[in-house]
N, C-alpha and C positions, 0 to 999 in steps of 0.2 A: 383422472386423466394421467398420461405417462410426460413423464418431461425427462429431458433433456441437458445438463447444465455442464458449462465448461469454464472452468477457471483455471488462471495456468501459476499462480504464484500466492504464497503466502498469507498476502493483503486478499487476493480474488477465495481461498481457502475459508478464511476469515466469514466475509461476506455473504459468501457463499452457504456458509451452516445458516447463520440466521435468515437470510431466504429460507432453504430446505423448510424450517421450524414453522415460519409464517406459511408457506405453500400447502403442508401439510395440516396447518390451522383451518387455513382455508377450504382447502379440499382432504377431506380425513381420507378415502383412498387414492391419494396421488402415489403413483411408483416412481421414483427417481433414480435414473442413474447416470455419473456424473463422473468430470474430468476435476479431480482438486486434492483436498489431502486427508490428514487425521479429522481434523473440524466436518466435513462434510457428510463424513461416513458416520461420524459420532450422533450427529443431527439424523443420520436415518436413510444418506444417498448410498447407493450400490456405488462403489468406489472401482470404476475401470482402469484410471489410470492416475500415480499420484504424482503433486508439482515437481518435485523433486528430478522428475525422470526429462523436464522439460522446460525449465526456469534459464536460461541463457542471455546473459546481459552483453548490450553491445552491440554494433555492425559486424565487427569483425568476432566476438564470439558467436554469431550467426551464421556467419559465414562457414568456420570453420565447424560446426554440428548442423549444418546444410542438409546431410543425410537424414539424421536423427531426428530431426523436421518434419521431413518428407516422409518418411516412414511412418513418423505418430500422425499425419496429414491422411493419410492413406488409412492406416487402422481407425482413424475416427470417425471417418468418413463411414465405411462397411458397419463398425456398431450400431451407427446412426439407423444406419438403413434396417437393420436385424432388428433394432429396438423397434421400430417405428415409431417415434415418439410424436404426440399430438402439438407440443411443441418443444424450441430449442430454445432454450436460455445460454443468451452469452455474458461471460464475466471480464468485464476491461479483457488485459492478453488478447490485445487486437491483429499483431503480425498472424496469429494463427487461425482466431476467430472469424476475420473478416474471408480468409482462403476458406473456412467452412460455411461460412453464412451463404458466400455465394454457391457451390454446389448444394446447398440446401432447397434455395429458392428453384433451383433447375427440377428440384422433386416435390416442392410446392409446401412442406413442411413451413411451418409456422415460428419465423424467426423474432426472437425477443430480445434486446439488447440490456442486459442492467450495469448501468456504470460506465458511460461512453469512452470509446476510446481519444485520444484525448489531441484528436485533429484540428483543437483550436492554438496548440502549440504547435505543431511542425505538419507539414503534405495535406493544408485544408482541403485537396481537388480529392480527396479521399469520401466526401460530403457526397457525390455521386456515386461511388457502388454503396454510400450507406444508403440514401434513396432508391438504391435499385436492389439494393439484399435484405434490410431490416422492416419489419409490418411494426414495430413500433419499438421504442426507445425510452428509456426511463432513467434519467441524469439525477448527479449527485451534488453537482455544484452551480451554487445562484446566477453565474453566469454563462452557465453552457443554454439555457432555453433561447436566453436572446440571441446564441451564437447560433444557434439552429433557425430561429425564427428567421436569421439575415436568408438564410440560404433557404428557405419556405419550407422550411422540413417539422411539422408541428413532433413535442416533445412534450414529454409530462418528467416535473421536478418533484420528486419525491422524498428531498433532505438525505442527509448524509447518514449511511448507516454507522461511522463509528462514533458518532453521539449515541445509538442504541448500546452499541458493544462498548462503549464505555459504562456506559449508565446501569449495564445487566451485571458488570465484573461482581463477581466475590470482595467483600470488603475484606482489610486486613488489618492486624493489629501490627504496628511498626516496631514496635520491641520484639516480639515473635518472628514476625519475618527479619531482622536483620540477626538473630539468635538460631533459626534454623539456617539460615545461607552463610553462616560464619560471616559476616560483615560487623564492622566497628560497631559498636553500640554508642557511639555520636557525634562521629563526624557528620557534618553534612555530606550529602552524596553529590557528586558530578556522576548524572547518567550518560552512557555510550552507547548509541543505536548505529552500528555502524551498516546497519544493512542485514541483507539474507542471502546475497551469494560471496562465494567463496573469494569471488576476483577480487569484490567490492569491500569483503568483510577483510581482508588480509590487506589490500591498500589504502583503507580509511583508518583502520587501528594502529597501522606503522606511527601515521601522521598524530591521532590522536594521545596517542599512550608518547610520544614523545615531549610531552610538556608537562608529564604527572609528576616529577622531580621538582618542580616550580607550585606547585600545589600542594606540599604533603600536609596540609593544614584538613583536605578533604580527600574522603574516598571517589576512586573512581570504580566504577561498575559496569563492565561490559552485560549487556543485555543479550543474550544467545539465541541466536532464531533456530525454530525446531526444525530447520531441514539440514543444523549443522549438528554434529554431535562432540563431547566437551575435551576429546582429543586435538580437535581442530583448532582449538581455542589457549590448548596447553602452553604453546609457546610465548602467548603475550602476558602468561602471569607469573611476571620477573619481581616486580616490585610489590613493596608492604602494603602500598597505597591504592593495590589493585586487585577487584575481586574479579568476581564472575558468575552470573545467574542464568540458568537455560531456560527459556522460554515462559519467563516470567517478566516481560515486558511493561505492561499494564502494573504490574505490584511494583517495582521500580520506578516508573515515573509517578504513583502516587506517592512516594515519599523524597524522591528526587529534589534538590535543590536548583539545579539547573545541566543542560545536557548538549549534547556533542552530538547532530544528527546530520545522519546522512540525507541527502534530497531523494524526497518520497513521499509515501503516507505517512512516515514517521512523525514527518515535520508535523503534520495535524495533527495527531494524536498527542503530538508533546503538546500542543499548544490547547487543546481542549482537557489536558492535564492540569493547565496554566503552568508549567514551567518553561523557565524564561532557553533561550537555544541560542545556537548555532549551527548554521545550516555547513553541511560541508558537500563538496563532489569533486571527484577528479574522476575522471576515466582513461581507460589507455588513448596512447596520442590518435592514432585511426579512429576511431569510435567519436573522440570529440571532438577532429576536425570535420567530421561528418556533420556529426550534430550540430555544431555551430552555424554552418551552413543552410539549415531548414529550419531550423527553431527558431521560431519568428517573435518569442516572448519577452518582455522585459524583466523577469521575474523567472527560476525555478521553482522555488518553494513553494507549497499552496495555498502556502496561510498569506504569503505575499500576492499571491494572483489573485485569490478570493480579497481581501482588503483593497486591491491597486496600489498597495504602495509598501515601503520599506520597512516591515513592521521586525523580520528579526534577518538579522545580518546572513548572506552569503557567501561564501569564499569556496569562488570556481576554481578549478582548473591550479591553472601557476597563481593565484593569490593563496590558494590552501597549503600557506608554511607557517612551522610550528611559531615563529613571529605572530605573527597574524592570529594563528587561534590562539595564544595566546592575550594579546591584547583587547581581542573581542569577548573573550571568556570573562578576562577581568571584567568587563564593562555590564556582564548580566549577573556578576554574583550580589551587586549590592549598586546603589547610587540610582538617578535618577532614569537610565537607562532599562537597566530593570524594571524600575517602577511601570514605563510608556509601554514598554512591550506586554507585558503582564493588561493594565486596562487596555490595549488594541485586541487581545486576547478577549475579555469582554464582548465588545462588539463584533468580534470576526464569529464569534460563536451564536448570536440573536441573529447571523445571517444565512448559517446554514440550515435552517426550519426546522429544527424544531427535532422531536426522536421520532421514530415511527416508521422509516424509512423504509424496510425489510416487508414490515406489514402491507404499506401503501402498495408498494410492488409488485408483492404478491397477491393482492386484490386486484391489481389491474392485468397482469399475464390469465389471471386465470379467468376474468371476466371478460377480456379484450379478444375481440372473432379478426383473424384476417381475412 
């Protein structure tokens, strides 16, 4: 069969290979061609367009590439139709997903949702074009079936895929890897995920890197996402105590002591790392008085949604001063605090199902008739 798959960022990139991999398990001549990046193409998708050209954080960075939207809205639509694909796989990147799912269904195409968008945080009445655009749905987190069941919309859970992509990494040897990346050979490491764009990575590293004078006992280690290149990164590595890895994520937090993340997927993956965090977010003032506004949750984090409760510290907005990350920093390197988060880690992980995620998935798009 031909598919169809659109992801618009890094995380959706990610996910997106290991489908391609299972799809193609599944159906040994599937043609794929697909909306994501390096991972996806590597896996074996015909690479139409990559994140990079379409990743924009924000209301108002929205606003202002409004054009460049609408343009990639238009081109996606026309390949759609050229390919004719037997079905469309969408990857979360719901602002632009959901404006395709519905011109899809007006052509009868075969819409498959993996990784929902994540309408039980902000604009639930969204749960209506998902009933009228998607023929089926396939969630990542324990509590989005019941959030679907309220609204009678049946949904299949099929575990979260970065327990696979954790569990497939390349192992590493820790004296190796901190001898090729020039890194101390023992300090403990504090890891920095500050994000994948440019807005986000250059406002989070101000704040973080301003308490590393207060640490020089441990390295810090900026983790470099691959849609930035390491010019970009030049300017924050002033001090002894501050390295910098490009898109070696995964190999940093398995040796990681404890980490400085931004609110995202990040936060899961440190925590199915089991290293102990801090959650951080600021965004420009427009964008988060928006958000404040519609985000109906008590919790950013995921490890804290998924759990219900306060398993590792937050600092929104005007709480995220270098005060404050510091104090909470102190509080995961050592003591009894560390210890709680670390076992909530435990159980936050026997509840995401398990590995298989990608596979399950892709058994059921390619079996499933609308």
């Amino acid at each position: 069969m031909k598919y169809y798959i659109i992801a618009g960022e890094a995380s959706g990139d990610l996910h997106g290979s290991n489908l391609i991999k299972a799809l193609k398990a599944e159906d040994p001549k599937a043609e794929i061609r697909c909306w994501g990046g390096d991972l996806m193409q590597a896996a074996g998708g015909t690479l139409v367009k990559h994140y990079k050209e379409m990743a924009f954080m924000g209301f108002l960075e929205v606003l202002l590439n409004i054009l460049t939207i609408s343009k990639n809205i238009k081109f996606c639509k026309k390949d759609i139709y050229e390919f004719n694909p037997h079905k469309i796989i969408f990857i979360d990147y719901s602002g632009f997903n959901l404006r395709i799912a519905k011109w899809a269904k007006t052509y009868n195409f075969s819409t498959n949702y993996y990784i929902s968008p994540q309408i039980w945080a902000s604009r639930e009445g969204r749960i209506e074009k998902i009933k009228r655009d998607i023929d089926f749905m396939y969630v990542i987190l324990p509590f989005e079936k019941e959030f679907y069941a309220k609204h009678d919309f049946p949904v299949h859970f099929v575990g979260h895929p970065l327990l696979d992509a954790v569990a497939n990494r390349s192992e590493i040897d820790e004296q190796d890897f901190r001898t090729s990346n020039n890194l101390h050979p023992e300090k403990p490491i504090i890891a920095l995920l500050p994000g994948s764009r440019k807005q986000e990575v250059q406002k989070m590293l101000i704040l973080m890197l301003s308490l590393t004078g207060e640490f020089a006992d441990y390295e810090f280690v900026i983790a470099g996402a691959p849609s930035l290149d390491g010019d970009f990164y030049a300017p924050f590595l002033k001090n002894p105590n501050i390295s910098f890895v490009s898109n070696k994520t995964y190999d940093i937090l398995n040796i990681a002591h404890a980490a400085l993340v931004t609110s995202g997927t990040a936060t899961l993956e440190t925590a199915i790392f089991k290293v102990p965090q801090v959650v951080c977010y600021k965004a420009n003032w427009i964008s988060y008085q928006i958000a404040k506004r519609i985000v109906t949750l008590d919790h950013i984090s995921l490890v804290n949604l998924i759990m219900k409760k306060e398993v590792v510290k937050e600092l929104i907005q005007e709480e995220l001063t270098t005060e404050n990350l510091k104090a909470e920093l102190n509080k995961i390197l050592s003591g009894d605090f560390r210890n709680q988060q670390l076992a909530s880690y435990e159980e936050l992980e026997k509840m995401l199902g398990g590995q298989g995620a990608s596979v399950k998935a892709a058994e059921l798009i390619v079996t499933n008739n609308s």
